[in-house]
N, C-alpha and C positions, 0 to 999 in steps of 0.2 A: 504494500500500500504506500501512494506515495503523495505529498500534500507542499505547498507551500509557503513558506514562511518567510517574512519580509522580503519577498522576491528570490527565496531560493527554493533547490528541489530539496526536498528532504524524505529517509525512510521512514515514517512513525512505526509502522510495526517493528520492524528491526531494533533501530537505534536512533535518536534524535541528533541524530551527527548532523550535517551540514553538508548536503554535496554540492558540488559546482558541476558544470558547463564547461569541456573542452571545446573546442573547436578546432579539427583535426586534418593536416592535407596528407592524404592518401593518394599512391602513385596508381592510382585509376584516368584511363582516358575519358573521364568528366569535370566539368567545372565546379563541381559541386565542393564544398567542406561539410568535412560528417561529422558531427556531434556526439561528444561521447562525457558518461560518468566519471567522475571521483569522487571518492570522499573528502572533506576538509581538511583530514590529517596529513594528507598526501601529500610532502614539496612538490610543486609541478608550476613552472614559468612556461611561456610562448617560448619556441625554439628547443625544446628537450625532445626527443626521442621518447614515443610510448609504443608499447605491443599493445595493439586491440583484437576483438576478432571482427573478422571479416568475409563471413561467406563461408564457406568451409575451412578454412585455415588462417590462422592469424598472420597478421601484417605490422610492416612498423610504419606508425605515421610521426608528423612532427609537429605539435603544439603552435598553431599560430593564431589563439586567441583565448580567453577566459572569459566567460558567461555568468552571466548572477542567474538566468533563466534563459530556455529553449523553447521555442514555439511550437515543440514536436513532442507530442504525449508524454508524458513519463515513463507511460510502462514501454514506448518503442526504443530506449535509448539503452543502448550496451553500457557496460563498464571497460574502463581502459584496465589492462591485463598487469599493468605493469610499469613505470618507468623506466627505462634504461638506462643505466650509467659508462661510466668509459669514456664516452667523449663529450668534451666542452656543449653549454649549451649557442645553438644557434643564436647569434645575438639579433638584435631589433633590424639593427642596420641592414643585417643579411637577410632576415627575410622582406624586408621594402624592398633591396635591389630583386629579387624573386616576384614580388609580386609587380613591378614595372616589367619584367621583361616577361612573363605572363599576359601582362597585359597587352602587353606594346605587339610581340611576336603571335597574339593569339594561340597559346598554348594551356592548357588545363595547369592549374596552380599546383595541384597536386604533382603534376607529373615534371612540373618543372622545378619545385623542391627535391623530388628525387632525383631527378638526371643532375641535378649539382653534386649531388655525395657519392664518395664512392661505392661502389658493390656494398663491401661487407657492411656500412654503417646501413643498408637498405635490408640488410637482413638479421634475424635474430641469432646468430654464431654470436660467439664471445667475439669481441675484437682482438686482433694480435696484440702483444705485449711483444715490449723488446728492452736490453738493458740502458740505460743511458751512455751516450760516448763523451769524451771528451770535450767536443766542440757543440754536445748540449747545453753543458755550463760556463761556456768560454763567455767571458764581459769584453762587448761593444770596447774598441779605444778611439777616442778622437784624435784620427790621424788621416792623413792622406793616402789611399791604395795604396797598396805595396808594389815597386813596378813600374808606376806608370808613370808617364813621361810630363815634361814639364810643359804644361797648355800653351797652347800659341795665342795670338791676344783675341781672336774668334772666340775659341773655346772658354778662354777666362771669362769673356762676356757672356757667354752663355751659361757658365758655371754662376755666375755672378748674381745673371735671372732669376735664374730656378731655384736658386739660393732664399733670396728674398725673398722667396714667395712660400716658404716652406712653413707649414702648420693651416693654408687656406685655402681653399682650389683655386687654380686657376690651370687651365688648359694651354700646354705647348706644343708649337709644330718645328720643330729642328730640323731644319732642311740643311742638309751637308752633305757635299760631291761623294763621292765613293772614295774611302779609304782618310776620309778628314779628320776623322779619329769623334765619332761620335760616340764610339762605346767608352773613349775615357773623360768623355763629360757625363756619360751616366755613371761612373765608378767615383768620380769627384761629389757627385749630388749625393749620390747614396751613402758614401763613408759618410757625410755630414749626419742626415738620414737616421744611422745605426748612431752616429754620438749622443744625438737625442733620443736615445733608446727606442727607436722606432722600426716598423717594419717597412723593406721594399718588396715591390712586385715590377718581377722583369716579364715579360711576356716575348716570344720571338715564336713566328710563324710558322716552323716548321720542326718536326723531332731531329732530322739531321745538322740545325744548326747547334743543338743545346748540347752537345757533350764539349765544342771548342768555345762557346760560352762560357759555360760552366767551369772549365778549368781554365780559365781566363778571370773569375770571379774567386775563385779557388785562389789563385794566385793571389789574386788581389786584398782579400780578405781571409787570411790565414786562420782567423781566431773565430768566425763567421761561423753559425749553426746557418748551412744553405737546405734549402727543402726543393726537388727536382717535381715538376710533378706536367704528365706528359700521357697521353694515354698506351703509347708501347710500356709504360711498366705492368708487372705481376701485380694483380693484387692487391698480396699483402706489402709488397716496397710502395705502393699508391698512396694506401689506407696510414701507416704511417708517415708518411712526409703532409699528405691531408692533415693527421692528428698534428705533427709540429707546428704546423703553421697556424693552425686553428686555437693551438694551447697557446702561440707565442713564442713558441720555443725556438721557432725557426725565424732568424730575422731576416733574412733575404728568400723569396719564394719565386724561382726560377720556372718558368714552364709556357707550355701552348694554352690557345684560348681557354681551355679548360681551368688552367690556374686561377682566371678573371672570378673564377663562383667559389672559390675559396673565401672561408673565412677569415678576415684575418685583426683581431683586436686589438694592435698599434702599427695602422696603417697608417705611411708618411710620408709614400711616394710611387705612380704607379708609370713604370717608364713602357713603352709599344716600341719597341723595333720591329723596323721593316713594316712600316703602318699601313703600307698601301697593298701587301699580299692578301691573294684571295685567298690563301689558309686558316685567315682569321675569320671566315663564315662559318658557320656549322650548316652542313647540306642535311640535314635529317635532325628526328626528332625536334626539338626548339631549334629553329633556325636562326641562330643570334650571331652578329656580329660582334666577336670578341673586341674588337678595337672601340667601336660604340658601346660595348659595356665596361670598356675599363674606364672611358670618361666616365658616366653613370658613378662608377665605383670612386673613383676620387672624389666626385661632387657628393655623394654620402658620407664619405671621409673626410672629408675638408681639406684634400692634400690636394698638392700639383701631378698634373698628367701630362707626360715629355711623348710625344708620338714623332719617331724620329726617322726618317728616309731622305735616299735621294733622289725619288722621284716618287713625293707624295701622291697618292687618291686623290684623283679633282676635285670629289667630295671636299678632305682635308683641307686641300690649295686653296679652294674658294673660301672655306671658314674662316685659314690665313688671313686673306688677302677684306676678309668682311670684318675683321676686328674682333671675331669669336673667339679665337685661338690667337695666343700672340706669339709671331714669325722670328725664330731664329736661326742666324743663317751661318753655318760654314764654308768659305769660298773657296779652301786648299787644302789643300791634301797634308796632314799631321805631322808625316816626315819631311824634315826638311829636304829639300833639294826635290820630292818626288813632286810629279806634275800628272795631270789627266793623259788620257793617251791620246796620241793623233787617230782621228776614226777617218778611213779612207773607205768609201764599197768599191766592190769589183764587179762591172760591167758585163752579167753573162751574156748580155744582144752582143756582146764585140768578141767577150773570149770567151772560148768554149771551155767547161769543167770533164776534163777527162776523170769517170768513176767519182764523178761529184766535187771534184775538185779541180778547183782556175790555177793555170800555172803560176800565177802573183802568190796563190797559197804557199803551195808548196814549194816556193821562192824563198817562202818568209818564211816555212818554218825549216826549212834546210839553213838558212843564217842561223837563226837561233841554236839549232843541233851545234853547228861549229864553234858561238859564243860557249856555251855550256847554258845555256840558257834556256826555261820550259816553255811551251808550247798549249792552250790548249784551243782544240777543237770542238766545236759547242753543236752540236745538232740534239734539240730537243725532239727527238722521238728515239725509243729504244727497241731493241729488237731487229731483225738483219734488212726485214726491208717490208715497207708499210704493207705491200701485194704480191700475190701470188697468180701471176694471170697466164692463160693459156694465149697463142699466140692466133692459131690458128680459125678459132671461136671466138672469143671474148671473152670464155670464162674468165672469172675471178672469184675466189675463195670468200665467202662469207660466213658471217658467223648466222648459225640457224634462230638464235636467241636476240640478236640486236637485228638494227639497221646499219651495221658495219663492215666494214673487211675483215678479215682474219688477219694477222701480222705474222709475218714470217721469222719464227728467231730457230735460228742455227746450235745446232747442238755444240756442249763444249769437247765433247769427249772425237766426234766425228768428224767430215768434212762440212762444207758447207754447202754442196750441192743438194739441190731440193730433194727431201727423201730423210735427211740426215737431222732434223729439227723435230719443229712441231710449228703448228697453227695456231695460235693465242687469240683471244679478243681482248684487248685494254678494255674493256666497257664492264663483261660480265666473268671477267676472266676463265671465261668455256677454254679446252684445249682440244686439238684432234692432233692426229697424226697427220703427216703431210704426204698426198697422195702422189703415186708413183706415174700416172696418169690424168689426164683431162679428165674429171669426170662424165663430160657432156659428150666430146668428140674420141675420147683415147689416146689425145696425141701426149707422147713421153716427155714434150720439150717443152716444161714449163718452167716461164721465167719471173726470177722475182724483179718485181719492179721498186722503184725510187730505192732509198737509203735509211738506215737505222744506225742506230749507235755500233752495232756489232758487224754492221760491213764497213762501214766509215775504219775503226778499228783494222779489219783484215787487210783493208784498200791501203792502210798507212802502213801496216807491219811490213806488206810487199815493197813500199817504196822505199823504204827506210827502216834497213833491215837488222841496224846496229843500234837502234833507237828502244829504249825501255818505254814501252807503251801502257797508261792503266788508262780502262774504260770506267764509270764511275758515273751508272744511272740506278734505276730500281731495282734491276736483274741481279747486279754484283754489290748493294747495298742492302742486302733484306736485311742483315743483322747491323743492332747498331756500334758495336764493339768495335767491330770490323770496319766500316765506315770510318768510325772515330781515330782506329788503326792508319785507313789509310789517307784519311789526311792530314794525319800528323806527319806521315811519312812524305805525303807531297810537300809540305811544308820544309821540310828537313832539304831538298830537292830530290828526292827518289823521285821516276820518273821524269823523263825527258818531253814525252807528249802526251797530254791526257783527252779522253776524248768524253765527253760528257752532256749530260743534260743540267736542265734546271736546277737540279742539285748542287752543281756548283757555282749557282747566278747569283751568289747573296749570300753576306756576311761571313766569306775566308779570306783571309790572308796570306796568299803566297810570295813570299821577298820574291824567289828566282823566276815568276810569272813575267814574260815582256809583251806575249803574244797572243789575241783571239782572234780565230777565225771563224765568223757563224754563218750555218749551214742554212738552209730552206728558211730562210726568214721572211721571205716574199709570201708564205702560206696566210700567215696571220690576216697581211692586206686584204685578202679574198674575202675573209669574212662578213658575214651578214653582223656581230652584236657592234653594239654603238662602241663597247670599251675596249675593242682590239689594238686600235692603234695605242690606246693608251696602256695597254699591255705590254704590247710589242714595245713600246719606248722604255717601257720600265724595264722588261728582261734584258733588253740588248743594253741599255746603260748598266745597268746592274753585272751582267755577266763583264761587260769590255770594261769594267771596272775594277776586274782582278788584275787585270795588269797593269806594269810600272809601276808596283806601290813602292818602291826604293826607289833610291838613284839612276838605274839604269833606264830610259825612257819606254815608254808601251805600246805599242801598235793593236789597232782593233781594222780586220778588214771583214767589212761582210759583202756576199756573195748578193747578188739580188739583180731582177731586170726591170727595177724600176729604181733607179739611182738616182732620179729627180722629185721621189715624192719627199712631201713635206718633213714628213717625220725622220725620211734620214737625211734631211739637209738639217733641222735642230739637233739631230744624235752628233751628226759632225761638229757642230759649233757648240757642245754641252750646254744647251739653251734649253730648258727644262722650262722655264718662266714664257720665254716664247710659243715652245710646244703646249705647254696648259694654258696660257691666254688663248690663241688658237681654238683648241677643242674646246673649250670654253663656252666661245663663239657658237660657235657649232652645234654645241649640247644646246644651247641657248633657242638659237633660230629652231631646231629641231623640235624640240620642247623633253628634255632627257634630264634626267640627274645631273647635277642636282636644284636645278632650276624646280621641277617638280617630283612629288613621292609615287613611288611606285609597289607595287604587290603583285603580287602569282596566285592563280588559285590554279592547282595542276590538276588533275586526274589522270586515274591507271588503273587501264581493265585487259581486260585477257583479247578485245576487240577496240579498236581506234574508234569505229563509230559508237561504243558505247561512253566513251568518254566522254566525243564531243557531244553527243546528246545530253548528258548530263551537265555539260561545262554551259549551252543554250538554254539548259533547265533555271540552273543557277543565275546567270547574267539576268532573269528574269522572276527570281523571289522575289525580290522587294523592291519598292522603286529606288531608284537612283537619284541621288540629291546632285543639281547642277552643279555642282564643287567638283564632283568624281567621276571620271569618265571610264565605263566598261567598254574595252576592246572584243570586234568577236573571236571567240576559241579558236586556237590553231593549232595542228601537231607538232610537237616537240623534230629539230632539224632531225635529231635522233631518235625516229620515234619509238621504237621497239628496242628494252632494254631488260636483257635478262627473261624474256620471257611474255615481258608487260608491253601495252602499248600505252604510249602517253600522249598527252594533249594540255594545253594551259592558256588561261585568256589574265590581260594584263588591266589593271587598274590602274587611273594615275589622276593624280590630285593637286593644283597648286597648295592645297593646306594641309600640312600634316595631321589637327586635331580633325578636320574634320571626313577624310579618308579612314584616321582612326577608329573615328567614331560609326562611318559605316560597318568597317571589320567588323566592330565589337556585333552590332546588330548581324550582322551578314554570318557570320560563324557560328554566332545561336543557332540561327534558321536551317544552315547549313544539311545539320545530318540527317534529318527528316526527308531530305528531298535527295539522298542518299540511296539509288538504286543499288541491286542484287551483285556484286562484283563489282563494283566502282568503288577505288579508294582515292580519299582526296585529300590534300592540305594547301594550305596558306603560308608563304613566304615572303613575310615583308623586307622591301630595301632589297629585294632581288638583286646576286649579281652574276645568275649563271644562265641562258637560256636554248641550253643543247637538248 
């Protein structure tokens, strides 16, 4: 029996105790919060972990509100099972940033406090235990990194900034060339940072840049409790470094977007490198951009946010440049004496690339071999060669699962004549064997077509036969030890020519680097999305930015038969400010980001027409308010992926609240009008549309 009393729930028959009103987010795909019992005696704050039951087996949810009374019968409310101990409670701060990007990304609150924690805190296991080391209890010293070099008067300026501004937010965009030395104005900010007993959060875009981070940070901060946290770890290495950072314990909280939903309770400083990578979106589940939630995170925290590249998001540039974000700038390159490198393209209309390459190339990397000097060679695609086509037919190998080609990668142990590999899809990663025959017509003589990182590789080892060659894409990087291995080793100068992808476009350091040559860069042009160009500007600055970081000068030549477009007449002149004025322009007359807001609502069914039937369903639930303009549904360039067909129609809005404010309506309505096989979601701030 259960009764009332100055507005609370209480047992009379039982005991005249006092219970309260949880209100509880459970990682179910609804918007809903569930209401659950305690008693009064129970310590329990917003942010603790409780076991409830749930349906047939119990669940952990996490406390994000208390109730004096529930508007749901008495006798239908559970009891919570339990509080859970072991880990910190979630503070306030943390679940506001949760329920903003809930809101914002239209994601159930529930499910978007559970994708922030790792596994084990989502499940009722004991959590790991481990002993304490060393550099758990090591004390913060007010000193300058250990290492690092003495700032040039750029850097002191901008050390100086970010200085002053420390304990209030304010948002920074550090724009510095490549190799200006922006990582040791983040080690200058941070040592200050840790004096004032406070926490950093470094964030960096990719898992292969953090281990030469990291022990660059390592270096820097010898006495330093660092917490790695990145989603290739196990587990239990996750859950612990989660727990330092959340205890405090860890004062520098190193890792990918994931880090940003860390908690962390003397937060002081939250630095974005490489702010303009699209590895800082999440393509599933909540679709948040890490780099827009780390501002979020320091404007809850009152600290400064350093977003630092050299070839900002137009997005960022235009913030710049609107007085949001205040612009600081590095014009040179850190080491004395080194300079950008001269960017020259090579003319394929005039000279012909034998086996993919212009004799200018391997002009220039036969100099370099004789200086003792590295080399490398950039073509972002891996595997031996993008096709496998019959010569005779037309066949060409596809993959039965996408709307793609099969990639041709050559086996290591074999030759490379077709037969000796396998067939891949980069899409759904389907494999086959590679057929000994045409399948259509029978004929034997199929040839691979274009180039991948592993015939690029064979092509060099033939011309240059004395030459230590490493390849250094996704194939020969699965492990990250190994990775980490070898480019410490490149660094060392191991290696004479390396041939690589995008892996190596951002943030290393090679001294004996003088030379890049990129491969198939003309591909990006062809594109249909608006941001190619501004892609392609950023990887090609980015990658022709590993050379000449010392003394000896750099060269970047790329291959291309359009030598007069825009964008590599600014790659020549490092005019970054010119190239983003420009698209700018462009975005502008167009009507693109970020001049206005955009969204996705996608669909995937096992049939194309049943998507876009349902995508025509939706564009007409509810009326459309003049602010927001529905595009009609269209199929994905790629439309079959793994199995699925997809489809997606584009929303776009001069005003952010009130595009918002249709979402919110719009995603309500949403799954009611949700056919048999049709899955859908919403992606706002889109920045992918294959």
């Amino acid at each position: 029996m259960w009764r009332k009393e100055n507005g609370n729930i209480c047992n009379a028959k039982a005991h005249p105790l006092r219970m309260r009103v949880l209100r509880i987010a459970l990682d179910v795909p609804v918007a809903k919060i569930f209401e659950y019992l305690i008693d009064g005696a129970t310590p329990v704050e917003p942010g603790d972990r409780v076991e409830v039951p749930f349906g047939a087996r119990p669940r952990v949810g996490v406390v994000v509100e208390i109730a004096a009374a529930s508007s749901v019968a008495a006798s239908k409310l559970k009891r919570v099972e339990r509080v859970l101990d072991g880990a910190p409670r979630l503070p306030a701060e943390w679940l506001e940033q949760m329920r903003f990007l809930s809101s914002y990304y239209q994601r159930p609150f529930g499910e978007t406090v559970a994708g922030a924690l790792p596994a084990r805190l989502r499940s009722l296991k004991p959590l790991p235990k481990r002993a304490k080391s060393a550099a758990d209890n090591a004390s913060e010293k007010a000193q300058p990194p250990v290492g690092g070099h003495a700032p040039n008067p750029a850097q002191a300026r901008a050390i100086e900034s970010i200085s002053v501004a420390l304990g209030a937010f304010r948002p920074f965009l550090l724009h510095g060339i490549t190799g200006s030395g922006k990582t040791e104005v983040y080690l200058r900010v941070i040592a200050q940072v840790l004096a004032r007993g406070l926490q950093a959060l470094v964030l960096v875009p990719e898992i292969g840049l953090t281990p030469q981070l990291e022990a660059r940070f390592r270096r820097a901060f010898p006495s330093s409790h660092i917490a790695v946290l990145h989603s290739a770890l196990e587990d239990t290495a996750r859950t612990h470094a989660w727990l330092d950072a959340a205890r405090g314990d860890a004062s520098i909280i190193l890792g990918t977007r994931l880090a940003v939903l860390t908690p962390l309770p003397r937060l002081g400083i939250v630095v974005v490198d490489e702010e303009h990578d699209a590895s800082f979106k999440q393509q599933e589940g909540l679709r948040y951009s890490g780099r827009d939630a780390a501002v979020l995170r320091a404007k809850l925290a009152g600290c400064p946010v350093v977003l630092g590249s050299a070839t900002p998001s137009l997005e960022t540039w235009f913030n710049g440049g609107a007085g949001r974000y205040t612009l600081l700038t590095l014009p040179e390159r850190a080491v004395p004496g080194a300079r950008l490198p001269t960017v020259r393209t090579v003319d394929l209309r005039l000279e012909s690339a034998e086996n993919g390459l212009a004799k200018q190339v391997l002009e220039a990397i036969s100099a370099r071999l004789a200086r003792g000097e590295q080399s490398l060679v950039f073509i972002n695609r891996r595997g031996y060669a993008p096709v496998l086509a019959c010569e005779s037919c037309g066949w060409a190998a596809g993959c039965t699962r996408c709307s793609a080609r099969l990639v041709l990668h050559a086996s290591a142990e074999r030759g490379r004549e077709p037969g000796a590999g396998s067939l891949r899809c980069h899409h759904c990663g389907a494999r086959e064997n590679v057929p000994r025959a045409c399948p259509t017509c029978g004929n034997v003589d199929l040839r691979p077509l274009g180039r991948g990182t592993q015939r690029v590789e064979e092509t060099l080892a033939v011309l240059f036969p004395a030459a230590r060659i490493l390849r250094i894409d996704r194939d020969t990087a699965r492990k990250r030890a190994a990775l980490a291995r070898t480019l410490d080793g490149i660094g060392r100068g191991e290696g004479d020519i390396l041939v690589g992808t995008q892996l190596l476009a951002k943030g290393h350091d090679f001294p004996n680097l003088t030379l890049v040559c990129v491969l198939n860069a003309d591909n990006a042009l062809l594109s249909t999305d608006y941001r190619s160009a501004e892609r392609l500007f950023a990887l090609l600055a980015q990658v022709g930015g590993r050379a000449g970081r010392r003394e000896q000068p750099g060269e970047v030549l790329v291959q291309t038969r359009y030598p007069a477009h825009p964008m590599f007449r600014a790659l020549m002149r490092h005019d970054y400010a010119g190239f983003a004025a420009s698209q700018l322009a462009e975005r502008e007359g167009a009507g693109f980001p970020p001049f206005v807001h955009e969204a996705a609502l996608r669909a995937e069914a096992k049939k194309v027409d049943s998507a876009m039937m349902f995508l025509r369903a939706a564009a007409r639930l509810l009326e459309v308010p003049a602010s927001v303009q529905i595009y009609d549904p269209v199929p994905h360039l790629i439309t079959r992926r793994a199995g699925v067909e997809r489809a997606q129609l584009l929303l776009q809005s001069h005003s952010r609240p009130a595009l918002q404010e249709f979402l919110r309506l719009w995603s309500a309505a949403l799954p009611a009008s949700s056919s048999s096989g049709v899955r859908w979601h919403l992606d706002v701030d889109p920045i992918e549309f294959d």
